[in-house]
Every structure is written in C-alpha cells, then in structure tokens.
N, C-alpha and C positions, 0 to 999 in steps of 0.2 A: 426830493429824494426820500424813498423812504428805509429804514435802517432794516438791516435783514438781525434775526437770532440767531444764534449757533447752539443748535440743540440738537441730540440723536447724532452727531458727526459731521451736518451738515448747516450752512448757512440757508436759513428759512425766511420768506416775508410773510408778515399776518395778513389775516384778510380785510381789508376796508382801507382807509387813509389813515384812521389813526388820530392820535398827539399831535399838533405840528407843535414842534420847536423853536425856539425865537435864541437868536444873537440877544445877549444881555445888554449890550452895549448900545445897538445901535435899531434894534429891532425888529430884524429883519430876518423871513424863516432860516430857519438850518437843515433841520429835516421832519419827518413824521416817522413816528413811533407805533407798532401796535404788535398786543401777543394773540391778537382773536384769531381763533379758529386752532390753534396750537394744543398739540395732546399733550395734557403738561402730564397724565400718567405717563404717558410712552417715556417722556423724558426723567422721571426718578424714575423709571424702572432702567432707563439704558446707564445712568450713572449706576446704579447698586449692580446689576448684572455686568458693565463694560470697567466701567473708568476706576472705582473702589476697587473690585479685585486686582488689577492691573496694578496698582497703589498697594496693596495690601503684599503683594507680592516681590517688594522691594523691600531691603532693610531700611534702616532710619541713616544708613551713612548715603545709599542711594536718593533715597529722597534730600538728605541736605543737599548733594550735590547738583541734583536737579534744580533746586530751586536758587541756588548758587549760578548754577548756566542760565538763567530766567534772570536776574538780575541782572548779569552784565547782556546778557541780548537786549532787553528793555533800556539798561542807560546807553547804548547806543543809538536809541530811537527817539530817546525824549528827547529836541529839539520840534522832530516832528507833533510831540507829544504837548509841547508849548505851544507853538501855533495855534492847536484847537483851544486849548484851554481859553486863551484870549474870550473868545466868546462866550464863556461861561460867566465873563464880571471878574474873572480873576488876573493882578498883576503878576509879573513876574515873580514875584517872593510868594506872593499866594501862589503861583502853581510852582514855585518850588514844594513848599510842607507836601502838595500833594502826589506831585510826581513823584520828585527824588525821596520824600517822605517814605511814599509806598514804595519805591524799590530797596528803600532802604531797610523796610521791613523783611523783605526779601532775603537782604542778606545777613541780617541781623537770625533770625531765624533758622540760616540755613547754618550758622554757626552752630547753636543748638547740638549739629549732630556730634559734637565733639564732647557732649555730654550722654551721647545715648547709645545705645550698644549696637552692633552688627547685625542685629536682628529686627526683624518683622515687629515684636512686642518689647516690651521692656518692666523691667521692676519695679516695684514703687515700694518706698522705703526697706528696710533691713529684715532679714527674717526672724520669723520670733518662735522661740522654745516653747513646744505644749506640753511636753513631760517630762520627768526628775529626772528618767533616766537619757534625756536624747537623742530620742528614738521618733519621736514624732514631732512635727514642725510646720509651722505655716509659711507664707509667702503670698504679698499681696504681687499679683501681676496685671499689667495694662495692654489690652489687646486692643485693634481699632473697631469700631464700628464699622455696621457692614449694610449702613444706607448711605443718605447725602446728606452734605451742610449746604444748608438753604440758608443763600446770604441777601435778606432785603435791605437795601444799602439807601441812605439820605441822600439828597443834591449837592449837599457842600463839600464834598471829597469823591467826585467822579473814579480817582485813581487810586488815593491812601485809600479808603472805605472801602474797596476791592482787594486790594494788593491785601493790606494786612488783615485780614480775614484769612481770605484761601491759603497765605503762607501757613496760617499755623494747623488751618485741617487736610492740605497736604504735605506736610511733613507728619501729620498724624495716619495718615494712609485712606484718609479718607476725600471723598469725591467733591466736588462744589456745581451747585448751581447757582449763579450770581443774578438781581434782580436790580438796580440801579434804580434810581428816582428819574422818572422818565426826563426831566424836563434838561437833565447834563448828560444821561445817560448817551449822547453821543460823543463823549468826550470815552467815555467808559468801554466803548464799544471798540474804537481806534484802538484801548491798549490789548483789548482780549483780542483783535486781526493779526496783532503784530504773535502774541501769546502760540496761537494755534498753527501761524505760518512758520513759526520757530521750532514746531514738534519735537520740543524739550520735553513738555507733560504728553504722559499716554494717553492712547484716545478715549475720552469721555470721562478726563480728571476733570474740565474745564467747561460748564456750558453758559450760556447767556439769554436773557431775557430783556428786549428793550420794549417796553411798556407795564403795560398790566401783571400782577402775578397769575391772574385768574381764577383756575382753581386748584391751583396747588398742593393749597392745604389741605385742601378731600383728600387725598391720596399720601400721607404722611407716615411713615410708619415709626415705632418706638426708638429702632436704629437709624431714624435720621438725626438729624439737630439743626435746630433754624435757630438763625442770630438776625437779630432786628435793630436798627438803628434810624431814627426820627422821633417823632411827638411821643408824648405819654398816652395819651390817649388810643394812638392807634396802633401803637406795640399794646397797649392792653385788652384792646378789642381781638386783635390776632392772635394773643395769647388765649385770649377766652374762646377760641376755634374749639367747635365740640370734639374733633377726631385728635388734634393737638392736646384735650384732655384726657380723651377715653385712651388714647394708647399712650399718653405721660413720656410725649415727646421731650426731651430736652429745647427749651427754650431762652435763650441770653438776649434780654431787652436791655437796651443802652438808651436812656432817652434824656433829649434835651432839658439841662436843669439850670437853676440858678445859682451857678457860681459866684461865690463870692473872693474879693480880696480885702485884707483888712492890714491899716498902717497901727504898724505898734504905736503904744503911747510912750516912750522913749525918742522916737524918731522925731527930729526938729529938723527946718529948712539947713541947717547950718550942717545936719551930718548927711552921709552920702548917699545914704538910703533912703531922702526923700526924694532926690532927682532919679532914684531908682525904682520906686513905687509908681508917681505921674510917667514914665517913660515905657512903666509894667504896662496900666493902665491904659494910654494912648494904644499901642502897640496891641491888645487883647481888643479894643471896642474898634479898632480898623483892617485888621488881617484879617482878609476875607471878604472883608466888611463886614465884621462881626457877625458873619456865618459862620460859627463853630460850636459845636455843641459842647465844648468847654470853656468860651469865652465867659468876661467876666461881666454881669450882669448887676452886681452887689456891690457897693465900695462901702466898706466904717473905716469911720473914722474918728479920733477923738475930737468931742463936740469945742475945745478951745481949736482947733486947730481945721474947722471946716472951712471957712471962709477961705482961708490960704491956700488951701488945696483944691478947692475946684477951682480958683482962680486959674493955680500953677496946670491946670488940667484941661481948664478949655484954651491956655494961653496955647499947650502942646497939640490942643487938636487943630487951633487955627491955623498951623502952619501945615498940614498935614492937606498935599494937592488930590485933588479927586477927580474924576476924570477915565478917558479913555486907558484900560491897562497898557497897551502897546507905545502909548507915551511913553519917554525917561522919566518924566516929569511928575508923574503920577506915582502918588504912595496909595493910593485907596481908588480901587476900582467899583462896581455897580454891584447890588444884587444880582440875582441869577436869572432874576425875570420879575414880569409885571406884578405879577398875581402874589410873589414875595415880597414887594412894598408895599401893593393894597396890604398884605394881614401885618406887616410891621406896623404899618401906620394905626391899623384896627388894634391892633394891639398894645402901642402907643398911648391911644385914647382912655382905654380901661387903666394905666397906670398913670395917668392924669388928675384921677380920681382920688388920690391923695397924693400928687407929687407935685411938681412945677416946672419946666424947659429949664434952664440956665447957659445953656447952651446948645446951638444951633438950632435948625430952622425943621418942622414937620412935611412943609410945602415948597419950598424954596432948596437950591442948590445950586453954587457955582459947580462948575465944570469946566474943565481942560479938555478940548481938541474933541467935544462931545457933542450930543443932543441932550438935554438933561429931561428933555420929555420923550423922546423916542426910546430911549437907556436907560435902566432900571435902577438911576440912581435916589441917595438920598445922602443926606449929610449926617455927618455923627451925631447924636442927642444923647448931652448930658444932664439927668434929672434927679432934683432937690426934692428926699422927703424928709422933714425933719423932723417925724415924729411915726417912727417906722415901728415902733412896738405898739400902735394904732390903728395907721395905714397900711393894712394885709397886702394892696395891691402891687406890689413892688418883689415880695416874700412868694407871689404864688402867678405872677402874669409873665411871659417872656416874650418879648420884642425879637424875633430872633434874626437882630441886625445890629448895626452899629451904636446899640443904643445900651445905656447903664442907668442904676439909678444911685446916688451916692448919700451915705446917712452917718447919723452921730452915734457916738455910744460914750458913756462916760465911765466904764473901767471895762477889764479885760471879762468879768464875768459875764456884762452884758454885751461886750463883740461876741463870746464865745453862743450869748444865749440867741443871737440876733443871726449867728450862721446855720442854728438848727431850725430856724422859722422858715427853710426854702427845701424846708422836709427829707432832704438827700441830696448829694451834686455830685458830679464828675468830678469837683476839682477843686480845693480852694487856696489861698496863699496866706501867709502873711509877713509883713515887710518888718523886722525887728532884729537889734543887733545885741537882745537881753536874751539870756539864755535860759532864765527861770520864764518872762513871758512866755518863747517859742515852747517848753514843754508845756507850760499850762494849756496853751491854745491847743498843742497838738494833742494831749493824752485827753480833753476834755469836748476837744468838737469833732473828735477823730470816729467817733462813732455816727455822722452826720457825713462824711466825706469819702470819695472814694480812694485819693490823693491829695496829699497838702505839701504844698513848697513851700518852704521856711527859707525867705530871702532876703540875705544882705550883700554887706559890702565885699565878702571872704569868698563865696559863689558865684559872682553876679556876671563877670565876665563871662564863665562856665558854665553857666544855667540854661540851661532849654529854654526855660520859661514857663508859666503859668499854665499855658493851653497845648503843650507841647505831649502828648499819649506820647510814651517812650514802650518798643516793644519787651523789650525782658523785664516791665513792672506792670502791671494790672490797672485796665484802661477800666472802670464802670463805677456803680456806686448804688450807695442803698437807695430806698423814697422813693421820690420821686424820679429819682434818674436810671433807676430800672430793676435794679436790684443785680444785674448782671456783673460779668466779669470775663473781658476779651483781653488776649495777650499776654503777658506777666511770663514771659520765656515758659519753662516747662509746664508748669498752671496751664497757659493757654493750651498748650499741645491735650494735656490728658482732660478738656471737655469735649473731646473727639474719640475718646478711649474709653474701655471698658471696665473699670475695676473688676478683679476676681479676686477672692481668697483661697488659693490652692492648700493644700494640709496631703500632708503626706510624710514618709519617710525623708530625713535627707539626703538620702542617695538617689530616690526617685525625686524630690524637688530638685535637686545638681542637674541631672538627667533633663528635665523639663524647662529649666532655666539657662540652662547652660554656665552658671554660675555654681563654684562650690561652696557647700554651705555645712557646717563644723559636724562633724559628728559622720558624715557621708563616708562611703566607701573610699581609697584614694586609688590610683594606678602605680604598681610600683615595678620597675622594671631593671634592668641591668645599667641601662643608658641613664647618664645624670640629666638632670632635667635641664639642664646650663649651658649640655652640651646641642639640645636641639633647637633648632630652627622656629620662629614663629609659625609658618604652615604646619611643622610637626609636634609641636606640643600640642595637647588636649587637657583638658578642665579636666581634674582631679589626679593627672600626674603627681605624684608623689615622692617624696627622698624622705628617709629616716635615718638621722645619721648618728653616727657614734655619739658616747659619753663623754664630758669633760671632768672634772672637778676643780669644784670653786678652792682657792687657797686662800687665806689672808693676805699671804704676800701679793698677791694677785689684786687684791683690794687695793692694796698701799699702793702698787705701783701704776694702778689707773687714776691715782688718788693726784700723786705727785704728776705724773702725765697730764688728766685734764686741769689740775689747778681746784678740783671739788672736793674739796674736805669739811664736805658738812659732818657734823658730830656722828651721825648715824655712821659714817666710815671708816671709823677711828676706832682703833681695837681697845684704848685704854679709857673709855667712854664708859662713865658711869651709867646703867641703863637701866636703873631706876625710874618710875614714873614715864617713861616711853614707850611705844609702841612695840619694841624690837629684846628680843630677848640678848641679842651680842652684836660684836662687830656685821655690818649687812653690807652685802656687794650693792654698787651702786647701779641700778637698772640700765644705764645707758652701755656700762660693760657688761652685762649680761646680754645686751641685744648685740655688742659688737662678737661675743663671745658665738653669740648665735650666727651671723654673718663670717664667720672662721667658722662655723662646724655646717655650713648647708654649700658655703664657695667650691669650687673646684679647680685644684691646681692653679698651679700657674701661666698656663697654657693659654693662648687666645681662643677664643668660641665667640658664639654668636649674642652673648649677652653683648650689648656695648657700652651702657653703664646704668649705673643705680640712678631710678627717678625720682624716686622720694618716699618718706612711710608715712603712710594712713592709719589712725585708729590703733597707736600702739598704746599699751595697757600693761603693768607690771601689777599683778594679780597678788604676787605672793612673795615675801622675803627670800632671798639666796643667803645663808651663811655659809662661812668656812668649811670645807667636809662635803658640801653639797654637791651630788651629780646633775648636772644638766643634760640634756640633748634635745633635737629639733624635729619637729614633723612640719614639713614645708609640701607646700601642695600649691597647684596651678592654679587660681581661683577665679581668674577672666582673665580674657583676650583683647583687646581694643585696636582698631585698626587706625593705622597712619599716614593721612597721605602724605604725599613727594608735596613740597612746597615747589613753588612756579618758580623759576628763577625772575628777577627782578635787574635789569641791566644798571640801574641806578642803586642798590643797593648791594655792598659788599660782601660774597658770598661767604658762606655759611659751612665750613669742612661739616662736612657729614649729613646736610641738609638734603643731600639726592640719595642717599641710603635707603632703600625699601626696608620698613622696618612694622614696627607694632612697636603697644604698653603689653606687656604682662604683669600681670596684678597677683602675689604670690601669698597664701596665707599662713604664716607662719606663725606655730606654737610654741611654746618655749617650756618645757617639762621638766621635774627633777623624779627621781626614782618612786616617789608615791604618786606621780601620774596625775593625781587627782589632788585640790586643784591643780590647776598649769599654774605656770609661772609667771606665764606672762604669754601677750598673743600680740599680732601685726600685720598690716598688711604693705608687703613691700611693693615698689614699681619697680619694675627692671623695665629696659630699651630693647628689645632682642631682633636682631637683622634676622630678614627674611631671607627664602634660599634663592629664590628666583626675583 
C-alpha cells in the first residue's frame, strides 16, 4: 500500500514505490512512502493564498474553539489511533505520551484563548508614554504571519510531534505543512484522515507530506517559519539552506541532546528520594525505549555512593519485560526499525571508548511473545564511565535508545561543571531534598539547560517527570540541543506573529487596538455606562462623575469599620519624620469611595457583579478637605462562553447567562487633576442582551 499526501486540498500519491515501511515489531512491510514528483511550490503557495488567510480571518476565541472541537473529535478516535501505533515499537503507555500527549496539547492550547482577545491580532505588553505631555504613545502589537509553518517532525512522536506543533501555529493564525519521519509517518498520516474528514480546520490550515521533503526549502519565504526536530547535524545542514538564509526565514531547531540527571549528595538509600531517582531513571531509559529526545542519557552521581546505585538501577531494569507492545506483559517495546538499532549499536561502540556495559547485553535480548531478530529490539544498556571529566565520549555521543551512561562527581560544583560538558540539553533534573543544593544547581547549570526538575519527596507523586515537554512551559534549549524554543503557552503562539511598534496618538492607538489607552478621547453620553448591555458598550465609553469630599470623620470611620488603623490614619499622629504632611485617607476607602461615585442606583442592570481589580495604584495622598471624583471609561471587552452543562456535576446559578468581562479603567482625581490619585482597572461580569 502505498500512503497518499494531502496537499493542494487533495489526497495525492508520489510517483515511484518509494520507502517501504516495516512493522517494528515483527518485520513485516506496512506501507511505502514517497513525495516524488509533488509540486512542493504549488503546495506553500496554496497554504499562504487558501488555508493562512482563512486562519487569519478568525479571531483567537475562533481558533481556540476549533482546536478545542479537534481535540475531542481526535479523543474519540484514538483507540483507532492505538492499534497503529502498536507497530511503531511503541506499548501502550508509549502511545499514550504520544497520542493522548498530543491531543492534549490541543486542548491545553485551545485554553490559551481565554487569555487572548476577540480579535484577529493581539497586544504584547502594556503601552508606553513617548511624551510629557500624553499626547503621544507606543504600543507593541502581534499580527500573524502571512506564509506557512513548515513542520519537519522526528520518528519518535508520529502524533505528539504533529499535534503540538500545529496547535500552537494555528491558534496563531497561521497555516501548517507537516512533514513526519517517513519510517512512522504512517502512524502520522491515520491522525491527519481523521483531522481533514472532521472539517473542523478550513481548507488548507492542514497539509501533509509522507516521505521526502524535497524541495521545499527552494521556495521559502521570510513569512514562513519552519520548526525542525531530529539530529543536530541535519537541523544544522537545513538551517544552513541558502534561501533559508538569504530571506532570514524564521527557523526553531530542537535537537536530540544529552540529558542529564544528577542525585543530590544528601540523598541516602534510607530517604525516599533515592527509590525515586533509580524509578526516574528506569522509567526515562525505557519509555519509548528510550526514544526521546529528552530522555536521560547522563547519570552523577556522588562518587561514595556509585556502586549502590547502579546496582539499585540495573536491579530496576531487570525486571522491566520487553517484548511484543500488545502483550499486558510488556513494559518496553522495540525500536522503530532495523536501521535504529544498527546506529544505536554504532553508536554504542564510539561510547565504548571510554566507558564499560554494567548492564545488559549489545547482541542479545530476551523477549516476550516476539522474534527478537525479526523486531527491532534491544535491551536497555547501562554504562560505567568513571572518569568522565577525561572520557569526552559519553558528554558528546548519543545512543538514541535505551541506553545511559552513569558517572561520579565528588561535590556539587563538579555535577554542576559535568552537566555543561553535553554543551546544551533539553532537559535536565536533579533528585535532592536540600534547598540550598536545588538553587545552587539551578541558578548555576541553568544556563546550560532548557528545563530542569528539581525532584523530591514533596512533588514526586505530581510530577510529570523528567522527559515529560509540558505545553504552557518552553520545550528546546541552548548548544547543542538547537538553541530553539517550541511551546511555553503564549511564547509559543507569538513565534508565529509578527511584532510591530505602532506610535501614534492614544486615541488613534484606542482606535487601532481596540483597547483604551490613558490620555485617549473617552465617549460620553447620556446613558450610564452600567446601564448597557455587553453588545452595546464600546471601548472608550465614558462617565465623569460628581465630586466628593474627603472628611476626617470619614477616615475614622473606615478606620473602626475595617479594623486599619495604621498610624498614617490617625488624626492625633505625630508626622514628623513621615511621608505625609497630616491625617491621610486610607487608599482602599478612596477606591471604595470611587465605586460609590462611578455605581448607579439601585436599580438592577446588566452589570452582574464585580470580577476583581487589576493594577490598582494610589499615586497620591488624600487628606481631609480633598475633593475626589472619577473618570471611569470602558477599556476592553472579553468574551464568555456558556459553559456545557455537565450531568455529573452540580449546576452552577448563572452558569448559562450570555455574558462577557468588561475591563473598566478607572481614575481617581482630586481638583488639581494633575497627578491623579490613584488609577485601576476594574472587572465587571455584564449579561449580554441576546
């Protein structure tokens, strides 16, 4: 059989036979692969002309939602999704990370949009003042890109290494072309049938490549961005593509490095952090069968306490069954194929070269309910170098299978100096329940790492684990491991986006943002702004409302009210050597003072209650005698969905209200205007009319 592309809108076959593809397991073809004869121009041209605009054309609550309906369309399918995987070499928990991994990124993701605005673009960071008088201002904004994210994806996550990719460049509004490691790429290709059959994503957000890239990268332009994940070597060759440099495409290389994990020098068999290190350990060099580009490659450990620990560590792997995935019985499935235990092995050899086996076999492997020569297995190899600030080959060679090498260090500075020797990594841990070690290691090899887990006894239940990329925190790392950065919640979304520094007036930045920004024109009308409806209020509505004045008595009896009678509130308060010339209102009754002068009536309206204040600031003293009054204006919109109702869960009064955030920003003035007195930005809940 051989696997068709979905490119241009349609399922295409290349021309020739191709790849053929082998069962991991048992050896026998699965399908053939090929992208010859394939116009890979015609295909970014039909993403940046079809599928990107289409994308770009929805706001960021559109897109989470979409990729929200992707999610649970896909977890109704992975059973189907299981079945294949089988043939990849992966068990059941292996194709969990990657299945339910990747959809999880999905929905991890599509939550996102409850951080992002109703619009197409979005803001980055706060607006900044260019002049004395407030009259001029900047504003950084994020627009999407307007080519494709070229996604060349490794063999060991046919489904995670897809999924969490495109989630985060569409919800950025941009388009994907997926290009999958041929040799699983059929595993890859099942979830993008189910994707297209689903026609959640518009036509030509989604296209696919099984085999070759070709020539791709001839035809790249500056508004695309390609994210590469595999060797170092051949993300740096494809990074070094001449059209890749001459138009200074954006490029995010992730590549396989040598992580390390390292056991504090505190930790003794007797505490529970050492059966929690060899359990890390086991568990990193077999999931997958230590196919992961975060797995752990490096062990230190203190040089009193080596012997005991790879003891405790081969003791853990020899119970650890290997074998067919589709056994119960099996915790450790096969590589992915032939040709990735030849280069384990070859690569194996080169760390040879200063290390030793200590456990398991290079040639040999039991196996369960298997062929152990037809099936791409091999058994886990733990390896003794015990003079690793000597022997390079362990710091700079990667086996990328179930294999580690484990070393000594005789204080914290030299773990710390022994995890910069692998030049950059995805990942590193360490197992310690001393709170000065865990900063030492972190603040000192943190520039060597792209993530570090700091794991004990207080965590350990809760923990992901060592190799576990989490989407809303930054999957990449310096060196050798690519220098990239995929993921990290909003981070991931804006390397899809364009920075701009807009500058302008604040009433033309309001205008262009949709956000109101201090100094801008407001709308002031008859109608209180309390009394309108979420679809009828608009950004820079306005209310200017009456004066109050502040009394002392007013002081005292907020004083006795809240129980705050710091000195400052206290009229017979020596204020000597103080800040404050006399008795001073105390800022929270000035803001409540504020909230009495911007309310309306008593009456019910469409507000439904206060959500909370952001970013409140009392700028300037209130004494006795002082006038107040408020400029309160509409400063964003946020929309709300209806939560699903839940049959198992006890409903929610007010949970099916159509409703929004309004976000209100209020200032707090006294008769010299200048400074304010204080500023906020309120939440209100405001029901919608329809």
């Amino acid at each position: 059989m051989k696997l068709a592309n979905y490119i241009t809108g349609k399922w295409i076959e290349g021309d020739g036979e191709g790849q053929t593809l082998f069962n991991a397991v048992n050896g026998e073809p699965v399908a053939n692969a090929t992208t010859k004869g394939l116009d890979f121009a015609g295909m970014l041209n039909y993403g940046r002309t079809v599928g990107s605009p289409a994308l770009r054309n929805m706001s960021f609550q559109e897109r989470g939602r979409m990729l929200r309906a992707l999610a649970l369309h896909l977890t109704e399918k992975k059973e189907f999704f299981y079945a294949i995987s089988y043939k990849t070499g992966a068990t059941r928990a292996d194709s969990w990370i990657d299945i339910e991994g990747g959809i999880g990124n999905l929905f991890s993701n599509a939550s996102l949009r409850r951080k992002l605005p109703n619009e197409i673009f979005c803001m980055d960071g706060e607006g900044i003042g260019l002049s004395k008088g407030g009259t001029f201002m900047g504003q950084h904004i994020l627009v999407p890109k307007e080519g494709v994210a070229i996604h060349i994806n490794a063999f060991n996550f046919p489904v995670w290494g897809m999924l969490e990719k495109i989630a985060v460049n569409l919800l950025a509004g941009v388009a994907a072309i997926v290009k999958p490691a041929s040799i699983t790429c059929y595993l890859t290709q099942a979830v993008v049938k189910e994707i297209i059959n689903s026609k959640i994503l518009p036509e030509g957000a989604l296209q696919l490549l099984c085999g070759s890239a070709g020539d791709i990268l001839d035809h790249v332009t500056s508004q695309d961005v390609i994210t590469f994940t595999g060797s170092a070597s051949t993300g740096l060759k494809l990074k070094a593509h001449p059209i890749v440099l001459n138009e200074n495409v954006p490029f995010n290389l992730e590549a396989d490095s040598l992580n390390c994990i390292v056991l504090g020098e505190d930790i003794t068999p007797e505490k529970p952090e050492w059966d929690i290190f060899i359990k890390e350990v086991r568990k990193e060099m077999t999931a997958k069968a230590g196919q992961k580009c975060t797995a752990i490659r490096r062990i230190f450990v203190p040089e009193n306490k080596m012997e005991d620990v790879w003891n405790a560590i081969s003791k853990s792997l020899s119970q650890t069954a290997i074998g067919n995935p589709e056994n119960e019985k099996v915790r450790m499935g096969s590589l992915a194929g032939q040709s990735q235990r030849d280069e384990v092995r070859s690569q194996v050899q080169k760390l040879l070269a200063s290390s030793q086996i200590i456990y398991g076999s290079l040639d040999s492997v039991e196996v369960i309910d298997a062929d152990a020569n037809k099936g791409a297995f091999i058994s886990p190899l733990l390896l003794l170098n015990d003079k690793p600030f000597i022997g390079e080959e362990a710091h700079n060679v990667e086996a990328f299978g179930p294999v580690s090498t484990i070393m000594p260090y005789k204080n914290m500075e030299e773990a710390i100096a022994l995890s910069k020797k692998g030049k950059g990594s995805l990942c590193s841990s360490i197992v310690t329940a001393d709170t000065k070690i865990a900063k030492d290691y972190v603040i000192n090899a943190g520039t060597h790492h792209g993530r570090i887990l700091v794991l004990n006894n207080e965590c350990a239940k809760e923990s992901t684990g060592h190799g576990s990329p989490l989407p809303l925190l930054v999957h990449g790392g310096p060196g050798r491991a690519g220098g990239g950065e995929e993921m990290g919640g909003l981070r991931g979304v804006k390397h899809y986006m364009q920075r701009v520094a807009v500058q302008g007036s604040p009433t033309m930045l309001t205008a262009i943002t949709n956000v109101y920004h201090a100094n801008a024109k407001g709308n002031i009308s008859d109608v209180h702004p309390f009394k309108k409806y979420f679809e009828e209020l608009n950004i820079g509505d306005q209310l200017v409302t009456e004066k109050r004045k502040i009394t002392s008595e007013d002081i005292d009896k907020f004083a006795d009210l809240s129980g705050d009678h710091f000195y400052a509130h206290i009229q017979t308060t020596d204020f000597t050597d103080t800040m404050f010339e006399q008795q001073v209102a105390h800022g929270y009754f000035i803001m409540s003072i504020a909230a009495g002068l911007f309310v309306d009536s008593y009456e019910k309206n469409p507000v439904l209650l206060n959500y909370g204040i952001d970013e409140l600031r009392f700028t300037k003293p209130v004494y006795p005698g002082h006038e107040i009054y408020i400029r309160f204006t509409c400063k964003e919109k946020i929309e709300q969905e209806l939560k699903e109702r839940n049959p198992d869960v006890p409903f929610v009064k007010g949970s099916d209200i159509p409703k929004g955030i309004v976000k209100w920003y209020v200032e707090i003035l006294d008769e010299t205007e200048e400074p304010i007195v204080g500023v906020a930005t309120i939440l209100t809940m405001v029901k919608k009319r329809n």
